[in-house]
C-alpha positions in Angstrom: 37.4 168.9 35.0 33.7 168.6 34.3 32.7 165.3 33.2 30.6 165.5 30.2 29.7 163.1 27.2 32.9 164.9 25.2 35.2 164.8 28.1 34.3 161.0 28.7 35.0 160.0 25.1 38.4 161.4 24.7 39.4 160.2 27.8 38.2 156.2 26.7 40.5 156.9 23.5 42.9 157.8 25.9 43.0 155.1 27.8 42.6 152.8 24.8 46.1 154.3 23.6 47.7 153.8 26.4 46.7 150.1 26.2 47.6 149.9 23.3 51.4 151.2 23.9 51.6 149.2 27.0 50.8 145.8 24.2 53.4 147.0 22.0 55.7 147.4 24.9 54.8 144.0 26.0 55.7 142.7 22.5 59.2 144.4 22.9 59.8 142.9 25.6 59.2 139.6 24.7 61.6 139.5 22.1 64.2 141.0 24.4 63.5 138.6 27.3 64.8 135.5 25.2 68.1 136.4 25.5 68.4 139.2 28.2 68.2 138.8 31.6 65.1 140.1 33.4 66.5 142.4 36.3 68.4 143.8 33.4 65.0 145.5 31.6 63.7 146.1 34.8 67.1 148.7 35.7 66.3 150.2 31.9 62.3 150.8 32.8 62.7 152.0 36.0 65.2 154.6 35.8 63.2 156.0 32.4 60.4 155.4 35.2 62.4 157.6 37.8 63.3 160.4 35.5 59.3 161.0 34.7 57.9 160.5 38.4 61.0 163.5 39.6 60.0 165.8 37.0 56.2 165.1 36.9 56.6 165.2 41.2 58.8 168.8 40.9 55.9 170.2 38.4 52.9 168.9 40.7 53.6 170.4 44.2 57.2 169.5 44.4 59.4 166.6 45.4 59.1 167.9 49.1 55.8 167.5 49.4 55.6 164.5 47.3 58.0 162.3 49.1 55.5 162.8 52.3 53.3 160.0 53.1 50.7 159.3 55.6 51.8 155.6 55.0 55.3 155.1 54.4 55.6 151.3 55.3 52.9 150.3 53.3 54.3 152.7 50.4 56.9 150.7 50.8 55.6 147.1 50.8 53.3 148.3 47.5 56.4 149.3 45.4 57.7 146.6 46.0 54.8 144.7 45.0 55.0 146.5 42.1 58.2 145.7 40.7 57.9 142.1 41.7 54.9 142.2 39.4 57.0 143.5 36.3 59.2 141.0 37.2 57.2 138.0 36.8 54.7 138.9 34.3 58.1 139.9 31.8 59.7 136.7 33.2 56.0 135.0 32.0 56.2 136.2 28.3 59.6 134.2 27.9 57.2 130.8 28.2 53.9 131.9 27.2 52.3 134.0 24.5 51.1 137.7 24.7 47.2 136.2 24.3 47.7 133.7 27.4 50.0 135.8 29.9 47.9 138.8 29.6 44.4 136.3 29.9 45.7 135.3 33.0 46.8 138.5 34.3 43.5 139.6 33.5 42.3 137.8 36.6 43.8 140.0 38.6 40.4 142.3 39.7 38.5 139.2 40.8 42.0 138.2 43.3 41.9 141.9 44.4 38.0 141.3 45.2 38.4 137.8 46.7 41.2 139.6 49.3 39.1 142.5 50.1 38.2 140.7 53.2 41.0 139.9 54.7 43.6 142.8 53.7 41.4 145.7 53.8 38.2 144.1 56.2 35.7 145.2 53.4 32.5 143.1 52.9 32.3 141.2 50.3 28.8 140.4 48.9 27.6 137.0 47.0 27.3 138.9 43.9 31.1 139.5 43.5 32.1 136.0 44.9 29.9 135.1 42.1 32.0 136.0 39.8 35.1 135.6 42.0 33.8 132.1 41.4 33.5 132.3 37.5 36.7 134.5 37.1 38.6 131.4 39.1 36.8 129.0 36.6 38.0 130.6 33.5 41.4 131.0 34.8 40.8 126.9 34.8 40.0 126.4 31.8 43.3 128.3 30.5 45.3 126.6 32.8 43.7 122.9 31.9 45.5 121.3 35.5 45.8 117.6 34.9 46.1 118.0 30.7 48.6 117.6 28.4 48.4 121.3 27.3 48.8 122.5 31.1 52.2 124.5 31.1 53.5 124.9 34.8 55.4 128.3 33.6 51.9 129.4 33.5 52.1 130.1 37.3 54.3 132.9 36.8 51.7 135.1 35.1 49.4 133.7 38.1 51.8 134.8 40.4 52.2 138.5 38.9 48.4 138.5 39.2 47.8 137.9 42.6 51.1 140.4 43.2 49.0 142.9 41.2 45.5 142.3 43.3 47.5 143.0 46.2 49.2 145.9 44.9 45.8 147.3 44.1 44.6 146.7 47.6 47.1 148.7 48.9 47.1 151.0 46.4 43.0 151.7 47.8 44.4 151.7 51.1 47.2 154.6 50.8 45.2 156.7 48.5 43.0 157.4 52.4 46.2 159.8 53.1 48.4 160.1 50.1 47.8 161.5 47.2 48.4 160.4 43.6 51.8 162.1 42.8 53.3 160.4 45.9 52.3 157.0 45.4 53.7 157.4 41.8 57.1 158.9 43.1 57.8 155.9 45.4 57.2 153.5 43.3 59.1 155.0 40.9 62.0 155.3 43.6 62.1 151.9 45.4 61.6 150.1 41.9 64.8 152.0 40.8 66.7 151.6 43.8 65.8 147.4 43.6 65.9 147.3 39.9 69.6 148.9 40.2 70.3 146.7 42.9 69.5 143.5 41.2 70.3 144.5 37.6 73.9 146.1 37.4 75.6 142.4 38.3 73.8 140.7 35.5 74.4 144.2 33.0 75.3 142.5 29.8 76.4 145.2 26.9 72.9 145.0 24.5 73.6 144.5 21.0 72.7 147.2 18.4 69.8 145.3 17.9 68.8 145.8 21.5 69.7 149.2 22.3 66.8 150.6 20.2 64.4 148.3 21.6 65.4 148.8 24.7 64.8 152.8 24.3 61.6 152.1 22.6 60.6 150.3 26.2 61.7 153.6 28.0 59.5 156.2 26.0 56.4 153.8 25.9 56.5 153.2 29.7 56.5 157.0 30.0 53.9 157.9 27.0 51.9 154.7 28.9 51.4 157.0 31.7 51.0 160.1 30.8 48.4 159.2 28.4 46.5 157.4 31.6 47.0 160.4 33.9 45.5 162.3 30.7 42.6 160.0 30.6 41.9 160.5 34.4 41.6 164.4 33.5 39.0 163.7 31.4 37.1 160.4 32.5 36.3 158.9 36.3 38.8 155.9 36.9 35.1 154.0 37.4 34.2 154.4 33.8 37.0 153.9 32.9 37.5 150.2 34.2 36.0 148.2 31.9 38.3 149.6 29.2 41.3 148.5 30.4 40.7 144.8 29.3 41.5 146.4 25.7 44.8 145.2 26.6 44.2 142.0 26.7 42.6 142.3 22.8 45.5 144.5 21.7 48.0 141.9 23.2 46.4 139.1 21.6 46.5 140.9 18.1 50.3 141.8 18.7 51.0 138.1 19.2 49.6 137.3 16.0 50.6 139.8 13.7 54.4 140.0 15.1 54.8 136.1 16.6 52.7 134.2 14.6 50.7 133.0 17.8 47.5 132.2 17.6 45.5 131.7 21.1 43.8 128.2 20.9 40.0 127.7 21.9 40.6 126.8 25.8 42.7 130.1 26.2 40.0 132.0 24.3 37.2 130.6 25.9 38.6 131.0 29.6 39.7 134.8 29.0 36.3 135.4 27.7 35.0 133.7 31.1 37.5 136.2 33.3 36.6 139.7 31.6 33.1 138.9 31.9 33.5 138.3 35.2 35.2 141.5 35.7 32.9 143.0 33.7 29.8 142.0 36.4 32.1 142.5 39.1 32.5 146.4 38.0 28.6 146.3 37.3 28.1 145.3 40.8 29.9 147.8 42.3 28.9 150.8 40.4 25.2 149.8 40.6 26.2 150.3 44.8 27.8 153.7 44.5 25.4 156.4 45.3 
């Protein structure tokens, strides 16, 4: 599809929708994960996960074709990535707040940058360690090490951070042979086959309380990413970028209005330091793409 000025705006509403759904799913799930046991949403997501990537794989070339890969292994070692990502970032929202987990996930394009090097053997200019440098010092100042406010449980959204950077990285690195429908489909596969694995011996029966939410979860994950594959008709993933930290502001506005949290300063301050960060990263790396 032609990129034009019309195309590119309903494609940034797109993906500011889907942002949007994936903060209300995250507010869902923080009111499940209080009382039900992680592995156990992960089973729920990943088979509504499953479900989509089969029928969007069948009506996109065919499951055939789409289980191929030039890279197997490493489509392997990034689902798995994946999932453990899920994992720790919805293990992370039964400690922290909305505003705080998703400020520190947000770190996770400056760890992506900051492992370029080693993972993938790309150069890294001083430009983007820069503000590898100033993303790692806001992530500081919402930690606070060595205060009283400093949370250890706070290392679990670190954690599904630096899972995600790495994720990413691999993500770039299969995308050389393998094409967008079979990335989806084994991720959607191996998550299933290790959420299943892992969530049927601590299956608990939800409540009637829970059983709605837990649907809810299901058609957002889905309407998530359909709404992003959408905006990628319309808009270049590059332009795209910088809208994604929407989540992070629709997150933070979810935790007030439904929890009652407000972020303090420090948290404020130090996500403000990471997106812009990101922000100049991005700038420096578009600036460099003929």
């Amino acid at each position: 599809m032609q990129v034009t000025s019309e195309n590119s705006r309903r494609g940034i509403l797109l993906c500011l929708l889907a942002m949007l759904v994936f903060a209300g799913q995250d507010a869902i799930v923080k009111m499940l994960i209080q009382e039900m046991a992680v592995t156990q949403l992960l089973l729920v997501r990943y088979w509504a996960f499953a479900v989509f990537a089969l029928i969007y794989a069948h009506y996109n070339g065919g499951l055939m074709k789409a289980v191929r890969s030039a890279h197997p292994r490493l489509q392997l070692l990034r689902s798995l990535l994946a999932i453990g990502e899920v994992a720790l970032f919805n293990l992370s929202l039964r400690y922290l707040g909305l505003a705080e987990a998703h400020a520190l996930l947000a770190v996770f394009p400056l760890l992506a940058i900051a492992l370029a090097g080693p993972i993938l053997g790309e150069h890294v200019g001083w430009q983007r360690r820069l503000a590898v440098g100033l993303g790692f010092a806001g992530t500081l100042i919402i930690l606070r090490p060595g205060d009283a406010v400093f949370r250890p449980e706070a290392l679990i959204a670190l954690s599904a951070a630096l899972a995600f950077a790495v994720y990413n990285l691999l993500t770039r690195r299969v995308s050389r042979g393998d094409g967008f429908t079979t990335s989806m489909l084994y991720m959607a596969l191996v998550g299933c086959v290790v959420a299943t694995a892992f969530g049927l011996p601590a299956w608990r029966a939800p409540t009637l309380q829970e059983w709605p939410l837990l649907g809810v979860i299901a058609a957002t994950g889905i309407t998530a990413h359909l709404l992003l594959i959408k905006a990628l008709e319309y808009t270049p993933a590059s332009l795209l970028q910088p809208f994604n930290y929407s989540l992070l502001v629709f997150a933070t506005l979810f935790g007030v209005v439904v929890f009652g949290e407000f972020p303090d300063f420090g948290t404020l301050l130090g996500a403000s330091v990471v997106i812009l960060s990101g922000l100049y990263a991005m700038s420096i790396a578009r600036s460099r793409t003929p």
